[in-house]
C-alpha positions as CSV (number, residue, x, y, z in Angstrom):
1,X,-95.4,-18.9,79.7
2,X,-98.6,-19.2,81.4
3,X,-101.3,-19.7,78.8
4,X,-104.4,-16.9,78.9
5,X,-107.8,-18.2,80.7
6,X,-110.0,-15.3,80.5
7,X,-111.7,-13.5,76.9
8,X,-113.3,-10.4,76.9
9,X,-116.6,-9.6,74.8
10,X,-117.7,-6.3,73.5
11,X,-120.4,-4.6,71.5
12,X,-122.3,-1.1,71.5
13,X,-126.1,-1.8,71.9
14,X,-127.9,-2.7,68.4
15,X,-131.1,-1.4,66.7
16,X,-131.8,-3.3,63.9
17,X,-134.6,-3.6,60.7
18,X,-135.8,-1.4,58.2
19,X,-137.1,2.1,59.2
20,X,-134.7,2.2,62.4
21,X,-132.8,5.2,61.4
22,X,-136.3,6.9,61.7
23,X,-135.9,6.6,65.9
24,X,-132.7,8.2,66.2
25,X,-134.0,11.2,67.9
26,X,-135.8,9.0,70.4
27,X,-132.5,7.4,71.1
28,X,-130.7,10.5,71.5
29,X,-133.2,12.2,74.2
30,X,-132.6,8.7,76.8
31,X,-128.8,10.2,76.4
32,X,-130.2,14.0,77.8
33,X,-127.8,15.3,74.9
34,X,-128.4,19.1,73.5
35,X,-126.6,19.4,70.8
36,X,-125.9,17.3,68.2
37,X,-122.9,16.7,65.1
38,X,-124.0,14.5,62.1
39,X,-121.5,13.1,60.4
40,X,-121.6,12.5,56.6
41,X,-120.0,12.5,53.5
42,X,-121.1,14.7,50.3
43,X,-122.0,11.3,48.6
44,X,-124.2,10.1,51.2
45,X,-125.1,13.6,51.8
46,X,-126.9,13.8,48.4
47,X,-129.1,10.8,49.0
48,X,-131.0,12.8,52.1
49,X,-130.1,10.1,54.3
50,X,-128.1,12.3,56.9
51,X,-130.6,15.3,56.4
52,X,-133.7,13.3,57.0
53,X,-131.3,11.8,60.4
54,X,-131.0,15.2,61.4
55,X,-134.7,16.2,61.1
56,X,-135.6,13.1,62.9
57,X,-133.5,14.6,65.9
58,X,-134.7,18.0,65.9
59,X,-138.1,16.7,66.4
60,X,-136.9,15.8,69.9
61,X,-135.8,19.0,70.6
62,X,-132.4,18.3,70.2
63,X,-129.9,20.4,68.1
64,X,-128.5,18.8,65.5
65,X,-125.8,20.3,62.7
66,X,-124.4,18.1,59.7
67,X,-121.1,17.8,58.5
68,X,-120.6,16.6,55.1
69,X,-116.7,16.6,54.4
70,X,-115.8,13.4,55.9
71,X,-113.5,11.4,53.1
72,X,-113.6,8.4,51.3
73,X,-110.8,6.2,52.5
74,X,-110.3,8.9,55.4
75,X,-106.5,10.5,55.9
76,X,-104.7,12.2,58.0
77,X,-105.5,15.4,56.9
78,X,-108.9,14.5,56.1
79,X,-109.6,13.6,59.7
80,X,-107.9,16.4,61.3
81,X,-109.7,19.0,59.0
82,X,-112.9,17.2,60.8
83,X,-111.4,17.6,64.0
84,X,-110.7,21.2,63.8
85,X,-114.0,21.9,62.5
86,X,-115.7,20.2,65.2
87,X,-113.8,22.3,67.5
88,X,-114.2,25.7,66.1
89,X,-118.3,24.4,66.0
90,X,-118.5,23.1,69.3
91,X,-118.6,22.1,72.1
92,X,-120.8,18.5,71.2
93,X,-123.3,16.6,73.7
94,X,-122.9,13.5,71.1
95,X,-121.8,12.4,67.2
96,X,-124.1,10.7,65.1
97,X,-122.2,9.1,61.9
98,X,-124.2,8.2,58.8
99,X,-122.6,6.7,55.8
100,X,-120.0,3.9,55.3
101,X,-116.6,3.1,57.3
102,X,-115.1,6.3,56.6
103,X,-117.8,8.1,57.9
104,X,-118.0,6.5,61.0
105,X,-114.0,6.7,61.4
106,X,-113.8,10.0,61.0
107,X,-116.6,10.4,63.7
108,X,-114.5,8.3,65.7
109,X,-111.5,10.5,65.2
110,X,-113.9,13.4,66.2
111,X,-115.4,12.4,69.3
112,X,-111.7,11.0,70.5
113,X,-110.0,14.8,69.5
114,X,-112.5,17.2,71.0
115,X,-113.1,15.0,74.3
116,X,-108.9,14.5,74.8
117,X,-106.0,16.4,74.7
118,X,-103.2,16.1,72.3
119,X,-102.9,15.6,68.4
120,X,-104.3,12.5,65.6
121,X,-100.7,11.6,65.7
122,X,-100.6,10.7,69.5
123,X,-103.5,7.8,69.2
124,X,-102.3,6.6,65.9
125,X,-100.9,2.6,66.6
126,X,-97.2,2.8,67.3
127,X,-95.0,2.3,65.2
128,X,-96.8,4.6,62.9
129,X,-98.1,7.4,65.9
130,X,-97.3,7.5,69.2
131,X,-100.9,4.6,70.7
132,X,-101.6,7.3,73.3
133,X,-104.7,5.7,75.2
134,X,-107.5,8.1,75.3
135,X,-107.5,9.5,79.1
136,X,-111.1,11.1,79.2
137,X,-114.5,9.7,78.3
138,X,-115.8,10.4,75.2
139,X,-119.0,11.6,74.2
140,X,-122.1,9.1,73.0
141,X,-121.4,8.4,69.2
142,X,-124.5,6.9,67.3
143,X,-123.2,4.7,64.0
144,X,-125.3,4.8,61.2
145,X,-124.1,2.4,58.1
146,X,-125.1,3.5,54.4
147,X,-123.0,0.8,53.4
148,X,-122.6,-3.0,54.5
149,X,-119.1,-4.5,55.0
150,X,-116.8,-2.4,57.5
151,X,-118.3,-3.2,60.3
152,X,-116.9,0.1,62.1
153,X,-120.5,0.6,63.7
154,X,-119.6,-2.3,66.3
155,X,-115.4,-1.9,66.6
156,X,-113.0,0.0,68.4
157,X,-111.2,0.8,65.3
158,X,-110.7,4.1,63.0
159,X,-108.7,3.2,60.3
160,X,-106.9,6.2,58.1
161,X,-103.8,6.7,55.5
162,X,-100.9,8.7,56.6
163,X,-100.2,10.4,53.8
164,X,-96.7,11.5,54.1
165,X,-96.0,7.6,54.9
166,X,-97.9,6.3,52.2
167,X,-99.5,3.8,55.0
168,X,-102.6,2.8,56.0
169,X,-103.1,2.6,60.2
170,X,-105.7,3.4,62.5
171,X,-106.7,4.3,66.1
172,X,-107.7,1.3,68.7
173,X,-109.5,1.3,72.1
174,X,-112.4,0.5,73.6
175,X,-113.5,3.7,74.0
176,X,-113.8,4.9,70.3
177,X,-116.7,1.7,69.9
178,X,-120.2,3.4,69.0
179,X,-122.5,3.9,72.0
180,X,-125.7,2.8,69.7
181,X,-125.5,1.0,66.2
182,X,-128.4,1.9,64.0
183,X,-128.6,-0.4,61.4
184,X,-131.4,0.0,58.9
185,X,-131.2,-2.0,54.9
186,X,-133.1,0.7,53.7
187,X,-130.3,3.0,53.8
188,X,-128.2,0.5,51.8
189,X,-130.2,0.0,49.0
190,X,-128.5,3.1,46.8
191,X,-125.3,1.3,46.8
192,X,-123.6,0.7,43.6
193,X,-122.7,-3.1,42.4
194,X,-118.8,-2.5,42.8
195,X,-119.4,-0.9,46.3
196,X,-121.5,-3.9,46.9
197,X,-118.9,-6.5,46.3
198,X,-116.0,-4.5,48.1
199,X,-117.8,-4.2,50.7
200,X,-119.3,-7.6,51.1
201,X,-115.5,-9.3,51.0
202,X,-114.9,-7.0,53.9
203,X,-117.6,-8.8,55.9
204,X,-116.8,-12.2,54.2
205,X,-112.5,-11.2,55.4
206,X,-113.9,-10.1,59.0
207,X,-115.6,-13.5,59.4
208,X,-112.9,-15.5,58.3
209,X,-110.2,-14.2,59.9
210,X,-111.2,-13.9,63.0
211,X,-113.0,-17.4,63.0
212,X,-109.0,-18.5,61.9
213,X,-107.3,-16.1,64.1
214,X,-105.2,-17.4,66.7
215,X,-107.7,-18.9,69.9
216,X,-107.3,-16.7,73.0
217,X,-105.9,-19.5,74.7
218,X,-102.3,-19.4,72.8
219,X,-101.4,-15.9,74.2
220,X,-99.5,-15.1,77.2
221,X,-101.7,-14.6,80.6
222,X,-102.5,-10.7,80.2
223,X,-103.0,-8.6,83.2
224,X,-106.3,-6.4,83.9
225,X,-104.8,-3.5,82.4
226,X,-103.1,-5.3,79.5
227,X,-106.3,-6.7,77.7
228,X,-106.8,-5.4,74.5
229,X,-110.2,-5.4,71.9
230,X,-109.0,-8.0,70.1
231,X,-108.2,-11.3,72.2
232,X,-108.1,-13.6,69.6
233,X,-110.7,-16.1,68.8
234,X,-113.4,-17.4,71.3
235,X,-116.7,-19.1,71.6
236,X,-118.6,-16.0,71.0
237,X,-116.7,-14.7,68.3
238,X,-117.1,-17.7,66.4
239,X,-120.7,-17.6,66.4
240,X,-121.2,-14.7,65.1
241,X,-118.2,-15.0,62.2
242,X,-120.5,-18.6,61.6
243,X,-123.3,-17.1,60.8
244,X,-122.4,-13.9,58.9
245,X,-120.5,-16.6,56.7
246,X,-124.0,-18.9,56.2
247,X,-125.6,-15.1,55.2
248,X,-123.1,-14.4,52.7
249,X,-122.9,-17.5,51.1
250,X,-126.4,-17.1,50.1
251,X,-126.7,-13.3,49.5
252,X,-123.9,-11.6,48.6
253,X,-123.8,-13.0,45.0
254,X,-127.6,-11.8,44.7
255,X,-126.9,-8.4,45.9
256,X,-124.4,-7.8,44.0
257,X,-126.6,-8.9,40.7
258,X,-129.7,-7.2,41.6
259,X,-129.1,-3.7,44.4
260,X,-133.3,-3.8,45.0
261,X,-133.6,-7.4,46.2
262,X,-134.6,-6.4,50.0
263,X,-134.0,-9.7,51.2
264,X,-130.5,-10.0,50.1
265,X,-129.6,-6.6,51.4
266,X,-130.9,-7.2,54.9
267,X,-129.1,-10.5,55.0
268,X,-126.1,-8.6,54.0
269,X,-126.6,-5.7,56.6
270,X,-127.2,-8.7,59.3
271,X,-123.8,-10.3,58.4
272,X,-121.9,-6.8,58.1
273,X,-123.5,-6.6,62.2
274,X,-122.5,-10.1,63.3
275,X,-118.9,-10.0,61.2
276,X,-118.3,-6.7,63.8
277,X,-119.1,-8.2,66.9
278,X,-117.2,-11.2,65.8
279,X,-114.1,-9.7,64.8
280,X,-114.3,-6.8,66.7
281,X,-113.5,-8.9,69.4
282,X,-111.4,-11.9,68.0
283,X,-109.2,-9.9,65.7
284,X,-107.8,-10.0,61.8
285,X,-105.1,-11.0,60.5
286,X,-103.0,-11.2,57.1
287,X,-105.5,-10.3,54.5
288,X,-105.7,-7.3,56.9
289,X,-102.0,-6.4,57.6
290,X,-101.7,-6.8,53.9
291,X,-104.6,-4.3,53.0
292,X,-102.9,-1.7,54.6
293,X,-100.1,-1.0,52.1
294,X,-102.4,-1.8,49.1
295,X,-104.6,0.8,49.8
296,X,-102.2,3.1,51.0
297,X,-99.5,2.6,47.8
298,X,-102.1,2.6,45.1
299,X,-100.8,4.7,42.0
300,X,-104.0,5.1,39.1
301,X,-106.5,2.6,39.6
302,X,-110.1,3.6,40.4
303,X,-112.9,1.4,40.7
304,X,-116.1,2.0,39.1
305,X,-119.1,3.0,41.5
306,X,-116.5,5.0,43.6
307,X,-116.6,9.1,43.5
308,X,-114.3,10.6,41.1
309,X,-110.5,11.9,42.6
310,X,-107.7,10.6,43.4
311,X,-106.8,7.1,42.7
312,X,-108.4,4.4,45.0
313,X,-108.7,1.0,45.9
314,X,-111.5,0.3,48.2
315,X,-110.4,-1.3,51.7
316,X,-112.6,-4.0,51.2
317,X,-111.1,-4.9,47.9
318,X,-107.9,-4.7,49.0
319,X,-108.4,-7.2,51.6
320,X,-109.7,-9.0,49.0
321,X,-106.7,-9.4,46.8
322,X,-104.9,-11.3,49.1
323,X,-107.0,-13.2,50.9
324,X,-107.1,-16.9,48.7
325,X,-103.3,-16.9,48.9
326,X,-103.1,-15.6,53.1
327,X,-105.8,-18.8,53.9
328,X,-103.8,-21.1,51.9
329,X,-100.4,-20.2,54.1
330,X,-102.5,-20.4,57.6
331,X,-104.1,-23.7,56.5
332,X,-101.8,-25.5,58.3
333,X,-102.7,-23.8,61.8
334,X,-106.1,-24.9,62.0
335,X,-107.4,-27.0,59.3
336,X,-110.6,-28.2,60.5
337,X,-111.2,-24.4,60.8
338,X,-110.5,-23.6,57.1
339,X,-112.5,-26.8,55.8
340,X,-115.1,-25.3,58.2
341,X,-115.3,-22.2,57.0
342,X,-115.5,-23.5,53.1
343,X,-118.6,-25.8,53.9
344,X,-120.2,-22.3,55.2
345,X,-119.1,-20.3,52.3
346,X,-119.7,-23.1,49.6
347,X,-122.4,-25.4,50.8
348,X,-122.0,-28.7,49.2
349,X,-118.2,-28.6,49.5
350,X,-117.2,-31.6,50.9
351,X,-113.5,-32.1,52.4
352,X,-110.9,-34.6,50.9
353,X,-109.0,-36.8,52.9
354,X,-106.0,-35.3,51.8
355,X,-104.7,-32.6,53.7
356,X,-102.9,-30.6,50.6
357,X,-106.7,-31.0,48.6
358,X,-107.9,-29.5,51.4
359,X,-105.7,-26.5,52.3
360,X,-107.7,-25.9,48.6
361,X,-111.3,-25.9,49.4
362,X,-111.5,-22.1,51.0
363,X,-108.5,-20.7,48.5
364,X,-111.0,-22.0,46.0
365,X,-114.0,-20.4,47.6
366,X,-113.0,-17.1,47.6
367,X,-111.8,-17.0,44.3
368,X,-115.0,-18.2,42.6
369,X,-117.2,-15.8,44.8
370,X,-114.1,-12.9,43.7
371,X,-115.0,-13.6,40.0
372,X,-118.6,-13.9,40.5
373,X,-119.2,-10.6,41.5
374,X,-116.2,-8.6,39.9
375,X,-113.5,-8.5,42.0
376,X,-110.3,-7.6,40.3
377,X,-107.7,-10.8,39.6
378,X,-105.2,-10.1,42.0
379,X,-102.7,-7.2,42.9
380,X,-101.2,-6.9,39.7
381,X,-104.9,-5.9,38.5
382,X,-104.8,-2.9,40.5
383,X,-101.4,-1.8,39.0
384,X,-98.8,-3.6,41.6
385,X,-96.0,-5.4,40.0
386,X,-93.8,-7.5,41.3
387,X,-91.0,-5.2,41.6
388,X,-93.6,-3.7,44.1
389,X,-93.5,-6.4,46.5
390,X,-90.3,-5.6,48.8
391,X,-92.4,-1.9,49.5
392,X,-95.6,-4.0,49.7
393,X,-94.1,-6.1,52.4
394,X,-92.4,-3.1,54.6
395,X,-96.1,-1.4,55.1
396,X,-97.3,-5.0,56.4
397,X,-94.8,-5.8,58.5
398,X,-95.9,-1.9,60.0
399,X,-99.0,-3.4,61.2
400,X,-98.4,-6.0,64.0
401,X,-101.3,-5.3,66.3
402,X,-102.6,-7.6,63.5
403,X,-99.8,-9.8,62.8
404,X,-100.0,-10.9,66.4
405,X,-103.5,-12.4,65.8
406,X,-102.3,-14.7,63.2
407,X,-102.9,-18.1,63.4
408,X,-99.4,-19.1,62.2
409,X,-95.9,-16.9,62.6
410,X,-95.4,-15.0,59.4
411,X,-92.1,-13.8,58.4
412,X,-91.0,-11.3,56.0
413,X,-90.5,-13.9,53.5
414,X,-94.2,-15.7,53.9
415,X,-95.8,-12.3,53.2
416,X,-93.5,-11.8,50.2
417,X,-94.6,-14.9,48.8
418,X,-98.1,-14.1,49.4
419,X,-98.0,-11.1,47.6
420,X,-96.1,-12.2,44.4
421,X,-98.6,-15.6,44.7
422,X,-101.4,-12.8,44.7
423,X,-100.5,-10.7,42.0
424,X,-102.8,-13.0,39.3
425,X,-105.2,-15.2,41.5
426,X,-106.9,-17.0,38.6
């Protein structure tokens, strides 16, 4: 094998700081765009945000429609009700997407179905869909988070549940990252506590797994045509997952307690940014692979903070769940990594000369910051049992564009384990 030399680095251009959604229609006219789709959800739709984004455009002269259907947790048919409707509306010069990850996914999904030929099914990663690469360019798509902790305003990702499969997937290539990320606290500030804290362990998971992910030199030389997003970690990578960690570790509880503290939500909005462009580059891992099936096999838990329907448990909190257990069994790849990544999280943690007391130090981490701000104990919390586990395991193993970033081989049996370690964390 002939070890890879080269990383690749990507991220859609940034406008950051309170009162930068307000510009959007200045940012649109440099594109020479017409016509206009904003993308939304009903919940987000309520607060005015998108409306007052759509105003803002038409005072540059620009067109500009909303569509307020996109879904919580998006699915198949969720996103291919979008697509149709964007197509019976069109034709669009360029998508703007305000609200939270599924909002921007399903503008993702959008802009990649009414620009290319074929069906959702085609892009969806194989084994799941057929991981067609998308074969025309696609229009300018400006991401506008509501919420802080999916980071989809900087990836090449759209993440959805087959339905019929009972799986969560997604979409990935270059081409679906946002043109322009708009990132403004303001618009965050309506988030509930719950939302808060799922969110924020998505951030906290994006930052540590792809700080621990497996370096970009361990791969196999890829050719031009072979790279892919996600290269593993790198030096850039790493400094941004560094420094969304430092922000969390002093914010995320605070938010969490007290939704108005401005400083806490910027600093949280600034991580959710620099988490993206770290590991929308490096990759995730287990607590990813994992998150998948839990999200996708849930039977009647619904978290509080979250619009009534059908049951739910937030990606974010799914990552979660698995997380303390998933660093404790990649420990062993990469230690001075882990210990790393606790003295960021906790600072004041100092790391034992022992090697198994360590392995503990970010297990440990997580779990206080989980039961600080609410996160449910576990899997078993969220209505998983043990006998669970073997189905649990099957939707992971579905999902190894991630499992190939991991920092140490897992088999069937390590994720097993992880999940019946994770069903009570505490």
């Amino acid at each position: 094998m002939t070890a890879e030399t080269v990383f690749t680095y990507g991220a859609p251009d940034l406008k950051f700081g309170a009162g930068a959604a307000d510009e959007i229609g200045f940012d649109l006219s440099r594109y020479g765009v017409g016509r206009v789709l904003v993308i939304t959800d009903a919940g987000v739709a309520a607060t005015g945000s998108p409306q007052r984004v759509a105003d803002a455009i038409r005072g540059y002269g620009i067109e500009a429609h909303v569509f307020s259907e996109a879904h919580v947790e998006p699915t198949d048919a969720s996103l291919e009700y979008a697509i149709e409707s964007a197509r019976s509306t069109g034709p669009w010069d360029a998508f703007v997407a305000v609200g939270g990850g599924s909002s921007i996914d399903t503008a993702k999904a959008v802009n990649l179905l009414t620009t290319n030929p074929g069906e959702l099914m085609d892009y969806v990663n194989a084994p799941v869909g057929g991981g067609r690469a998308p074969s025309q360019p696609l229009k300018p798509l400006v991401a506008v988070p509501t919420t802080t902790g999916t980071g989809s305003e900087s990836t090449t990702i759209c993440v959805l549940d087959v339905l019929d499969l009972k799986v969560k997937t997604g979409i990935s290539h270059a081409r679906l990252r946002p043109t322009l990320a708009v990132v403004d606290p303001l618009l965050t500030m309506t988030q509930p506590a719950n939302v808060t804290a799922a969110c924020g362990m998505d951030i906290l998971c994006h930052a540590l797994e792809s700080y621990t992910a497996m370096p970009y030199t361990a791969f196999e030389r890829k050719t031009p045509e072979q790279r892919v997003p996600y290269c593993g970690a790198n030096p850039v990578a790493d400094m941004w997952s560094e420094k969304a960690l430092e922000l969390l570790a002093r914010s995320l509880r605070a938010a969490v307690a007290d939704g108005d503290d401005v400083r806490a939500r910027t600093d949280m909005a600034l991580a959710a940014t620099f988490a993206g462009m770290g590991f929308g580059n490096a990759g995730v891992h287990i607590p990813h692979a994992n998150a998948y099936p839990i999200a996708g096999g849930v039977r009647d838990y619904h978290p509080e903070g979250y619009p009534d329907g059908e049951p739910l448990v937030p990606h974010g909190m799914a990552v979660a769940l698995t997380a303390p257990e998933a660093f404790r069994f990649t420990f062993s790849a990469c230690p001075d990594r882990h210990v790393k990544a606790a003295e960021l999280l906790a600072p004041g943690v100092r790391a034992d000369k022992r090697a198994d007391e360590s392995a503990e130090l970010l297990p440990a981490a997580l779990t206080a910051l989980m039961r600080d701000i609410g996160i449910p104990n576990g899997i078993g919390a969220v209505g998983y049992r043990e006998s669970d586990v073997d189905g649990l395991v099957a939707g992971t193993m579905k999902q190894q564009r991630l499992l190939a970033t991991a920092p140490r081989p897992a088999t069937e049996d390590d994720i097993a384990a992880i999940f019946v370690r994770s069903l009570t964390l505490w």
